[in-house]
N, C-alpha and C positions, 0 to 999 in steps of 0.2 A: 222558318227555315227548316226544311224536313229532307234524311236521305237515310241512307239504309247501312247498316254494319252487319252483314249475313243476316242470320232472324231477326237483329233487332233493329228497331226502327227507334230514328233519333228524331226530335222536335226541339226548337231552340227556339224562347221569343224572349226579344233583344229589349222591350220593354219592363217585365218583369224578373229578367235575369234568371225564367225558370227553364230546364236542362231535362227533357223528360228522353225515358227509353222504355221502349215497347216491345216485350219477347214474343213473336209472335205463336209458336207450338206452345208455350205455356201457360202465355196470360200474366207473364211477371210483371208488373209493372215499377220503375222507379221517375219518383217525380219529385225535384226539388229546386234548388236555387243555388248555384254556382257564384261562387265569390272569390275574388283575387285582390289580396289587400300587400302592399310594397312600401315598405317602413311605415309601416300602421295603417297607411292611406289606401282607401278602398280605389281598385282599377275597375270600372265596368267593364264586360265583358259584350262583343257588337257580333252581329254577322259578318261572314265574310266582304272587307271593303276590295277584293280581288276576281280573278275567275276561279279561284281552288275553294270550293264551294264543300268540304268537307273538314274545315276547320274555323273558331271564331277568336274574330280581331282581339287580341288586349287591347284595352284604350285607357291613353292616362287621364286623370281629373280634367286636361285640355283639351282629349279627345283624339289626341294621335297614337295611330299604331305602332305599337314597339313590342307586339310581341302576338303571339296565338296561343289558344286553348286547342292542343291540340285533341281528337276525339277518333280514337281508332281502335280497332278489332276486325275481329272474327270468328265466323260462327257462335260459343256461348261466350267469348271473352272478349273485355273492353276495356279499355284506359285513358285514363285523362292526364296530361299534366300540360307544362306550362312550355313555351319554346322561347328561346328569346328573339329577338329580332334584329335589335341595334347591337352596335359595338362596347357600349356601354351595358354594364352587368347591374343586376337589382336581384333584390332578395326580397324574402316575402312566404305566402303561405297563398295556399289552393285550398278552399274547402266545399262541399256538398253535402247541402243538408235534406236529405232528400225523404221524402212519404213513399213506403214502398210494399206494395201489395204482392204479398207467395200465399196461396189457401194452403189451409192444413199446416203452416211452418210454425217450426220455433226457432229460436236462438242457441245458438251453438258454439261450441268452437271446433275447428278440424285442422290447425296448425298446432302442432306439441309442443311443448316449450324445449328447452335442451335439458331441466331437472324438473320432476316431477315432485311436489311435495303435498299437492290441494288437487282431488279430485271431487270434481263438482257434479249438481244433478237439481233435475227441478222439477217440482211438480204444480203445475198451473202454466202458466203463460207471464216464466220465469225471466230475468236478464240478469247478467255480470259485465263487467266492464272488461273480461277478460274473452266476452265474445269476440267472431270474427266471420258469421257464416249463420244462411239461414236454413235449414234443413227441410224436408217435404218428404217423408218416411211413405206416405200413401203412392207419390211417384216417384220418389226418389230420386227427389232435385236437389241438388245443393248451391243454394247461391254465397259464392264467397266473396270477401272485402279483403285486399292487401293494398302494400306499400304506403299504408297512412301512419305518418307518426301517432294522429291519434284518432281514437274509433268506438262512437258509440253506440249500442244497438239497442235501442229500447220496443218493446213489444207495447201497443198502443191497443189492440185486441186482436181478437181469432181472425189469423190472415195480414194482421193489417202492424207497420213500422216503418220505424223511425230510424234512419241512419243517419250519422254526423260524423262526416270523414274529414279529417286536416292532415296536408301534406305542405313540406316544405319547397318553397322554391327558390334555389340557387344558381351560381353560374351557369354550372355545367346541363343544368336542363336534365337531370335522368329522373327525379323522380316520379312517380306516375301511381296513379288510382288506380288500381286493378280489379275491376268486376267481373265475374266470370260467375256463368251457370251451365252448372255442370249435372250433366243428365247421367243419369246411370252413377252415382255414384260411390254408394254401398256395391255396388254388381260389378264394376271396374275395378276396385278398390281390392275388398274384402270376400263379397257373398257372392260370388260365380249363379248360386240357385236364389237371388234375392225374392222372396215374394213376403209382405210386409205380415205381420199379424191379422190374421182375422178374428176382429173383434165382436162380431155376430157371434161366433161359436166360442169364443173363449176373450171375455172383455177386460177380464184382469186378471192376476196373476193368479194359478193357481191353487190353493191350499187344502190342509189335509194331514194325513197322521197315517204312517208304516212303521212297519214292525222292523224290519231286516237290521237297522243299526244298535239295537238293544236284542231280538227273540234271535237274530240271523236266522238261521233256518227251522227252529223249533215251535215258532208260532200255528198253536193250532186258530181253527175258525172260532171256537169259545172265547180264545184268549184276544181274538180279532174283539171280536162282538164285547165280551168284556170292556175292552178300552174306547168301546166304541160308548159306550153307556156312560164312561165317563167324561171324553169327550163333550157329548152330546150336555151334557150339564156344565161342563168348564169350559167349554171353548167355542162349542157352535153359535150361542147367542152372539161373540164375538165377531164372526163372519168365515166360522171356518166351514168349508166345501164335500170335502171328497176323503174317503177311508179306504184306504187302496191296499191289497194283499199281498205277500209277496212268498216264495216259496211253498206253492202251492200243488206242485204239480207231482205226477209222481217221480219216486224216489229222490225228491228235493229236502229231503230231511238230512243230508249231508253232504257238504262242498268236494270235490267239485263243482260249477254248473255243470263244466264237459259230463259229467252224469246224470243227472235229471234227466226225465220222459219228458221234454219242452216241446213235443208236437204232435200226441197223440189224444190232447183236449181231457187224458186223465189227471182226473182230481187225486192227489195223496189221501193212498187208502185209512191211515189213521186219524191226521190233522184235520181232512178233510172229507169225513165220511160221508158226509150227505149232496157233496155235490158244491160246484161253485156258484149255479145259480140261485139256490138255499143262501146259501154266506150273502150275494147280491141283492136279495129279497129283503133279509134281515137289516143287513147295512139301510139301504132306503127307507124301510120303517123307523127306523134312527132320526132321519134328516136327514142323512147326508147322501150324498152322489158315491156309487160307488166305485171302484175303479179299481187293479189287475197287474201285475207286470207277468211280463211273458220276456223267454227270449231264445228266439225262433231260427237263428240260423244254421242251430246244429240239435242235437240230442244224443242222451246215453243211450238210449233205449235198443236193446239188441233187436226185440221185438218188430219193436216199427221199422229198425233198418230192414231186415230179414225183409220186411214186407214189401218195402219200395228202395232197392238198392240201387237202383237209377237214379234216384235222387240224390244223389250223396255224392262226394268228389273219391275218387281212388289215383293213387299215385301210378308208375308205370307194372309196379306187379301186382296190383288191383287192391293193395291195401290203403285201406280208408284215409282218409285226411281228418286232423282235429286239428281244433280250436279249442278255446276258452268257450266257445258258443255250444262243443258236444265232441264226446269220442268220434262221431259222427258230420261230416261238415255239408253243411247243404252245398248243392249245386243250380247256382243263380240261373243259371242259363236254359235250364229243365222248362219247358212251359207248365209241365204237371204241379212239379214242385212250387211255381210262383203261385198256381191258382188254387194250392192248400193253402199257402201262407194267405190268400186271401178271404180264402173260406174258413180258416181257421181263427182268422180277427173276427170277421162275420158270426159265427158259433158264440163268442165271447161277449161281442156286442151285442146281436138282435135277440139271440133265445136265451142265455143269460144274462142282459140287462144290467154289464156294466158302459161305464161311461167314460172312464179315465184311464188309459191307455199308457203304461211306461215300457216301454220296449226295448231294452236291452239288446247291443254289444256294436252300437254304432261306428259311428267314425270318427272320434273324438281320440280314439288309444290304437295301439298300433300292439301292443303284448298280445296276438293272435284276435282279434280281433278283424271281423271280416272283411270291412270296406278296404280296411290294407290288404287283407289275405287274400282279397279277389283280385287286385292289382298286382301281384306276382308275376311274373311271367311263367312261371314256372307250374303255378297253378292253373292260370288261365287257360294253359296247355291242356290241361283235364278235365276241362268245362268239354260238357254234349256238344255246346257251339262255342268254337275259340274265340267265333268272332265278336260273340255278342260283347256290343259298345256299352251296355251299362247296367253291369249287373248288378253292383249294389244297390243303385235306384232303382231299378225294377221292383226289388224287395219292400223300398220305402213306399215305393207306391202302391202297391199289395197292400201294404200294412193300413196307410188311409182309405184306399178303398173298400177292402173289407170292414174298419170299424166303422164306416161310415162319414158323411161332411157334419154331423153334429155331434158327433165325438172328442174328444180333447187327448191329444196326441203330445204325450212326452216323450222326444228320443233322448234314452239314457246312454250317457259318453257319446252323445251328439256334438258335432261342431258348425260353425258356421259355415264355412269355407264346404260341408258336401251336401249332398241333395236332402238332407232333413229340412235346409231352411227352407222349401218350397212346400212339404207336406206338413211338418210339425207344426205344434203351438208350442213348445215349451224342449228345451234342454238340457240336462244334465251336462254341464261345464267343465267337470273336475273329476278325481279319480271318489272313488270311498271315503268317508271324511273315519273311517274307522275300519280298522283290521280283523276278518274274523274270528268272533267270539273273543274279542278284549275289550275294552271301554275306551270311547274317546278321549284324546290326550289334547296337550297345544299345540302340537306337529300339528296333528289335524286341524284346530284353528286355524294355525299359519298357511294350511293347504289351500282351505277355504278361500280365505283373502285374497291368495293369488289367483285362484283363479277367475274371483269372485272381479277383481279390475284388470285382467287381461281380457276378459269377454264384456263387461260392462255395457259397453258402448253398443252392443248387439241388442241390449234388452227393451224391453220393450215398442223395437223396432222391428226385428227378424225374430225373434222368441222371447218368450218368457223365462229368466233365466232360471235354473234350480243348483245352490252349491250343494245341494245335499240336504239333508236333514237338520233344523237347529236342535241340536241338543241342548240342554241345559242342566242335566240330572248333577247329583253332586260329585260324581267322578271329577268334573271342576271344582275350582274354588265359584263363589258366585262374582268376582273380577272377570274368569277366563267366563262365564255362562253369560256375562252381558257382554263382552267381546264377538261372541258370536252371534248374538242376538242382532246386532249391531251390523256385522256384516252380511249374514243375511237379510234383514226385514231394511235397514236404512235405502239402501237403492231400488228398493221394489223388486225385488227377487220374489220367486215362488218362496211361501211359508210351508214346509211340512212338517213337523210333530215329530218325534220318532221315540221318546222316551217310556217309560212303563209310569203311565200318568199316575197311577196309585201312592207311587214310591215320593212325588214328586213333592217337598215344604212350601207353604202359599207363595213365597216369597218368589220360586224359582215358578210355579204354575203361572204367575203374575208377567213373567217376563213373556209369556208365548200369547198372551193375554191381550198384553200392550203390542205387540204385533200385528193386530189382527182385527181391521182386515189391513189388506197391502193396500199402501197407498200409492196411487197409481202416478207412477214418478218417473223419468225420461231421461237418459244421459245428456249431460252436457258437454264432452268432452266425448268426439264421435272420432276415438281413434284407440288402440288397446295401448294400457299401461304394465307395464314389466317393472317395475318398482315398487315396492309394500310402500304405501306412501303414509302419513299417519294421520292426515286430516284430512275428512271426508265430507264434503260441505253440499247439504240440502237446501235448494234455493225452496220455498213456500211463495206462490202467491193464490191468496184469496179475493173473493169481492170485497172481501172487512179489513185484509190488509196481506202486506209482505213482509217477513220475514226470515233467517237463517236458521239450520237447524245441522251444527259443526258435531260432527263427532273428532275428539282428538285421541288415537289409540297408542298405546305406549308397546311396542312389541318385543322392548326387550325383558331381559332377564333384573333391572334394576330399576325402583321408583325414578322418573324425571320429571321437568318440567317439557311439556306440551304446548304448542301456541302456534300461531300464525299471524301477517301483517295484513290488516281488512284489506289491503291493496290486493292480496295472494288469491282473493275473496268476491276481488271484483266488486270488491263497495268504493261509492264516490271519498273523496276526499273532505275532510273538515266536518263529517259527521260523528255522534257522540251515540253507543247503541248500552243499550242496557242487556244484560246479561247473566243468566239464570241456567242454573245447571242441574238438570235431570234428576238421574241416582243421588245426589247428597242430599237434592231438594233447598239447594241454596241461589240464594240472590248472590251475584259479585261483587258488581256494581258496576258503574258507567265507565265506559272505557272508547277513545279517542287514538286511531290508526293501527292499534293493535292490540293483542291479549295471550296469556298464555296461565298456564295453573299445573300445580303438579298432579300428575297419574301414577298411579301404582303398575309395577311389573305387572304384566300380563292383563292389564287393562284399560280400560273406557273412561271419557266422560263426555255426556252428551248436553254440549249447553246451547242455549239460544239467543241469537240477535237481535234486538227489536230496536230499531232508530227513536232514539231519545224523544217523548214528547212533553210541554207543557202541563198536561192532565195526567190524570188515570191513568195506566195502558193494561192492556193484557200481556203477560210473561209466556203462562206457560202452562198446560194442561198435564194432567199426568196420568190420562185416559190410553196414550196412545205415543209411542216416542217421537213421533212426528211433534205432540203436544199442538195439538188444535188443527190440522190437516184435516183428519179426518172427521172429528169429533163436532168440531166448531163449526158451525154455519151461520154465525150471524155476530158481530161485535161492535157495537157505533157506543162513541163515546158524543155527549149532549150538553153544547159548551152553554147553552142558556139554563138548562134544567138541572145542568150537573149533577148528571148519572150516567151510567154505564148499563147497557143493556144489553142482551146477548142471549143465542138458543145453541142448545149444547145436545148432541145427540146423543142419551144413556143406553148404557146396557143394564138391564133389567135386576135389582138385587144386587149391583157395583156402583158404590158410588164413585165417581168425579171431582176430583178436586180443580180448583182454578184458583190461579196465583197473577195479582196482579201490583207494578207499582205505583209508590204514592210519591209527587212531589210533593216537600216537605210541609208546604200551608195548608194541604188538605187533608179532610177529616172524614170517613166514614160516619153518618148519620144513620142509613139503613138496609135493607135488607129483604126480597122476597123474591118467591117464585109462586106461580099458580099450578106449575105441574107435579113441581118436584120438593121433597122435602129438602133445604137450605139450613145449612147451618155456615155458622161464621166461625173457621177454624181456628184463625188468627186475623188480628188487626192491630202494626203496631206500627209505629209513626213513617216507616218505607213501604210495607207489603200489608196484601191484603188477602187472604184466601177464605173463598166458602168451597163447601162440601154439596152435591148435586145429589140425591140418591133416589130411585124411583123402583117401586117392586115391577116395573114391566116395565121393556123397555121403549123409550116413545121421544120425542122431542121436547127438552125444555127451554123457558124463558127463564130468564131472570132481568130482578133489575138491584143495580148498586147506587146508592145516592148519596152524596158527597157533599160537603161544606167546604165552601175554600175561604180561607181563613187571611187576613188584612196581614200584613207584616206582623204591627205590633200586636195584635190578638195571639198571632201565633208566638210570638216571645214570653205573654203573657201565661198561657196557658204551660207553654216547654223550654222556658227560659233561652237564654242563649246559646246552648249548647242541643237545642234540640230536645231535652230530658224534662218530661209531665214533670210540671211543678206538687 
């Protein structure tokens, strides 16, 4: 039985009881098995025994019709539910457990709750039970699931799931399965300029290390190149990128910008004596990529005005117009002017040889700020052409085409919602996480945050996001400097440095360390959050396994208790996870529906999930605060051999630790690795950890081997209470 609901094409065979839907512009496919059960008893489902050949028979165990499946839509949306037939009413449940093919998706959710408390995120080919929706970021397809009381979405591999939908069936007949795919849905929604990351020119998130939140505008190119030296020993082996300059230009040596020379390609005669493609030259012999901010839609420069006063906005008695971008305001609509800003990206990219682009004074703030300021009416008025339809993009597009398509393009105080998302790779979200020339405070933290889950859900779909700079210098306490650690590196945000590395105790260098590199992690939760919420939950899945990885943040001003119910978490019911927490470097222990532990004011703790097993497991690494995301690539536990085997990727002269637990009967017997020197940290009747350390960094194996021990041997040995005799 086959007909059609706008694109989709339905198929129904009455033998197998399977229900397939065919999207045809997409290629969606869902293919499953439709069941109707009425006081426990399963009803088959028939073809139509009628001429209305667009709905199928209920038939009870005797085979009479008393009711339809009904199956209708249009265009991306469809629904199923149950109709009744006879006068007599029955109750019962509709369910579809269907195989369902989207390329490129993940699992998602895009219905909000009414309170926010758990925002989630994943990195691999993640699920929660709190999904609702399968996402396609490349076309920007969303396929949703509603009206099931219950709904589960498992991700089965790349492209490829599992959905199990149950709906209730009562008198009244309303309720109904609602599938719908929905095109354009970031672009309808949210991103007016949707166009997805390109991950050829820029595959993960950016990182790197500027001056302006510690030098502001004092940083000369020594003090650049300086920190660049130390960098390059502390942090590059880690995975970090790009050493990007900032107050560069002339007379950038004090705030205002409105002052600074930002478009006459002069380098600051003191800071920058030799030239900015010198500092570019130097930086790359470093390792790293070098990279620039500029911000181009105005200038101090009396000079350059004088020279090109056409280019500039003047009000009706011919005095100039400013911004925060320059005493000076560019005029969008100039053709001259657009094709400096392009040549003047050009200059910075091809003959000096940077790479990484932060471009300043987007459309993210509206305090003079141009994409607003061209929107004026009152302005627009004094544009060369009133009429030009899009001056601010014009600009943006200047700006990529001049630096080039293998250039990495951050708009700073970029937003989604204006034409960055089309050209940019990455955005500054949020205001300054710091005040000129003062030190960062917890306002600033708390700034971070918000902005950090009001754009979330953009990331790594439409940008790369950047709250700014993690600082971690000891202007914090080290609570508030893993708070922010935390909220920048946990959801995959750009990593940039900003601190005067010198200055910086291992302790605090350690945390930008274990950042790094970004692990390339995806919202799950495709809708923004306006609520500081306190639990922030990393789904992990690998080939060796899955796991959570919770941060719970304490934001106020007094030590609490912190927790969440596994349900909030989208873990099934009746499992038992073991739980290990980061910063103290403590086991908890096993805990069953939910968990919670006290945080200190103005801080973190970041512990991990792992579903209870029989054996050995792995806990937790402490290479990276993901703890085995990035680090780990290989962990099978050997129920004949009983050992634990695993390859662990080192950084070079840092060793690794790994933390694993013990059910109580088993014993650590031994111990090796062929790459890396191994030591056994601890081994005491729960936990087990060895130390990985290798002078260069490379892949290692190890293997762990274990005795598992008879009941009474184990009593024998640790008497009844567990304690070595």
């Amino acid at each position: 039985m086959k007909w059609s609901l706008g694109e989709w094409g339905v198929r129904f065979d009455e033998s197998s009881q399977r229900l397939t839907f065919s999207h045809k512009s997409s290629g969606v496919v869902l293919d499953g098995v439709v069941c109707v059960k009425v006081g426990g008893s399963p009803w088959r489902v028939g073809v139509s025994r009628d001429a209305v050949s667009r709905r199928l028979a209920l038939l009870t165990p005797n085979r009479r019709v008393q009711g339809y499946v009904m199956v209708s839509g249009d265009g991306g949306r469809m629904t199923l539910r149950v109709e009744h037939r006879t006068a007599q009413s029955y109750r019962g449940e509709l369910s579809y457990d269907a195989h369902v093919s989207m390329a490129n998706a993940f699992a998602c959710r895009v219905k909000a709750p009414l309170e926010h408390r758990v925002v989630q995120m994943g990195a691999g080919l993640t699920d929660s039970l709190t999904n609702d929706s399968l996402f396609d970021r490349e076309t920007d397809r969303c396929l949703t699931f509603g009206g099931a009381r219950r709904l589960v979405i498992t991700t089965e591999g790349e492209g490829e799931f599992r959905v199990r939908a149950t709906l209730a069936v009562d008198e009244a007949s309303v309720n109904a399965l609602e599938v719908s795919l929905v095109q354009d849905f970031y672009r309808r929604n949210y991103v007016p300029y949707y166009q997805p990351i390109d991950r050829k020119r820029c595959p993960s998130p950016p990182t790197g290390w500027m001056s302006w939140n510690v030098y502001f505008d004092q940083a000369t190119a020594e003090d650049n190149l300086n920190e660049a030296r130390i960098g390059q020993k502390q942090l590059q082996p880690f995975g970090m990128e790009f050493w990007s300059m900032e107050s560069w230009q002339g007379d950038s040596d004090r705030l205002p910008v409105s002052s600074f020379d930002n478009l006459s390609l002069k380098s600051h005669k003191t800071q920058f004596p030799e030239g900015m493609k010198v500092v570019a030259d130097e930086i790359r012999r470093l390792g790293f990529r070098p990279g620039i901010w500029t911000a181009p839609f105005g200038t101090g420069s009396d000079e350059f005005y004088e020279s090109h006063k056409d280019w500039f906005l003047h009000d009706e008695e011919g005095k100039p117009l400013s911004t925060w971008n320059g005493k000076y305001t560019i005029d969008p609509s100039n053709d001259e002017l657009v094709d400096w800003l392009r040549e003047y990206h050009r200059v910075c990219s091809r003959e000096w040889g940077y790479e990484f682009f932060k471009i300043d004074g987007m459309s993210g703030r509206d305090t003079g700020y141009c994409a607003h300021f061209f929107e004026m009416d009152e302005v627009r008025a004094r544009f060369k052409n009133p009429a030009c339809p899009d001056p601010f993009e014009r600009c943006v597009r200047a700006f990529r085409e001049g630096i080039g398509e293998d250039r990495v393009f951050l708009a700073c105080q970029g937003h989604y919602t204006g034409p960055e998302a089309q050209y940019a790779d990455a955005s500054r979200i949020g205001g300054d996480i710091v005040a000129p020339n003062t030190t960062s405070n917890w306002n600033n933290i708390l700034s971070q945050a918000n902005a950090t889950l009001a754009q979330l859900f953009v990331n790594n779909i439409v940008f790369w996001m950047d709250p700014d700079t993690m600082l971690v210098g000891e202007y914090h306490s080290l609570e508030e400097a893993r708070v922010t650690a935390m909220v920048v590196s946990l959801p995959g945000q750009m990593m940039f440095a900003g601190d005067r590395l010198a200055t910086l105790p291992p302790e605090r260098m350690r945390l930008l360390q274990q950042a790094l590199p970004v692990c390339d992690t995806h919202p799950m939760n495709l809708y923004p959050i306006f609520d500081r919420v306190p639990v922030w939950d990393l789904k992990v899945a690998r080939p060796w396994g899955s796991y959570d990885v919770v941060a719970l943040f304490n934001w106020t001003e007094k030590d609490g208790e912190i927790g969440f119910e596994f349900a909030d978490l989208g873990l099934p019911e009746g499992k038992f996870y073991a739980i290990h927490e980061f910063f103290t470097n403590e086991f908890q222990d096993i805990y069953e529906d939910s968990f919670s532990m006290p945080v200190p004011a103005h801080g973190v703790r970041l512990v991990t999930l792992h579903e209870e097993q029989p054996h050995p497991q792995f806990l937790s690494s402490d290479r990276h605060f993901t703890q085995g995301a990035v680090d780990v690539m290989a962990m099978e536990w050997d129920d004949d051999a009983c050992t634990m085997s695993g390859a662990v990727k080192l950084v070079g002269g840092h060793p690794t630790t790994l933390t694993f637990l013990l059910p109580e009967t088993y014993v650590l017997r031994g111990s090796k690795s062929l790459e890396a020197k191994l030591t056994l940290k601890k081994n005491s009747d729960d936990l087990v950890r060895i130390t990985l350390e290798s002078p260069e960094s490379e892949l290692a194996t190890f293997t762990l081997e274990f005795r598992e021990e008879t009941e009474a041997e184990y009593i024998n040995d640790y008497g009844e209470e567990g304690q070595e005799e």
